[in-house]
C-alpha positions in Angstrom: 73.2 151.0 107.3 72.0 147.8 108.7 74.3 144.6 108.3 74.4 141.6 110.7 77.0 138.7 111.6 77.0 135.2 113.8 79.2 134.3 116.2 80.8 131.0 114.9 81.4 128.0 116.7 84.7 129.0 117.1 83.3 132.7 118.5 84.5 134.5 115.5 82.6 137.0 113.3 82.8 138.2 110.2 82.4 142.1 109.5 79.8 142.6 106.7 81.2 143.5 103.4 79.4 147.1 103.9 80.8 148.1 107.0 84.4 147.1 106.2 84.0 149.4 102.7 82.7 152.3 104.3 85.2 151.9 107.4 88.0 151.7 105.2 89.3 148.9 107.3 92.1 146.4 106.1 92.6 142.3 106.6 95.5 142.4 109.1 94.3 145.5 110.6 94.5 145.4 114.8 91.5 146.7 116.7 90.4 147.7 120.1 87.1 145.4 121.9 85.9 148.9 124.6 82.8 146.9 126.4 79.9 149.2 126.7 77.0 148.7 129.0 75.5 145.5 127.3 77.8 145.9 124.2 81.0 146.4 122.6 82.5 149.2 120.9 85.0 148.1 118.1 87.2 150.8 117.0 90.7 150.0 114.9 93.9 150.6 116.9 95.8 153.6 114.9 98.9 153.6 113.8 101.8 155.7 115.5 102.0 158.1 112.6 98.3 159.0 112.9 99.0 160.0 116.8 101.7 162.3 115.4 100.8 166.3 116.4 97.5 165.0 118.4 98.8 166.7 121.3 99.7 169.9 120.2 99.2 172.9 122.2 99.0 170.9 125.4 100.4 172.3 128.4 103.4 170.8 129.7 103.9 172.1 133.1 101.2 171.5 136.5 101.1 167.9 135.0 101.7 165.4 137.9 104.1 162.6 137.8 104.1 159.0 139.2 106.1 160.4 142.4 103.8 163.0 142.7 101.2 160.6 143.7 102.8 158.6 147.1 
């Protein structure tokens, strides 16, 4: 997929039709600008119920703490 936007006077763009369909992405919906070498990344900030079990099986002990550090 190729789709292409202008930056407006008012340095806004609009996300093509296409990428917002295939993206699944929402009006209202918050996202993340991660600047990458001469671009930027543009990923949609998830919700707190989609973090839910994303650390399972971690381990929880060896891990250092803010007083570990001074």
């Amino acid at each position: 997929m190729s789709a292409t936007a202008t930056l407006s006077s008012k340095f806004q763009i609009s996300i093509p039709k296409a990428v917002r369909e295939e993206q699944h992405w929402q009006a209202g919906q918050e996202f993340v600008f991660i600047p990458k070498g001469k671009g930027v990344l543009v990923m949609p900030v998830p919700e707190l119920d989609e973090l839910a079990g994303i650390a399972q099986g971690v381990r929880t002990d060896g891990y250092r703490d803010r007083e570990d550090r001074y």
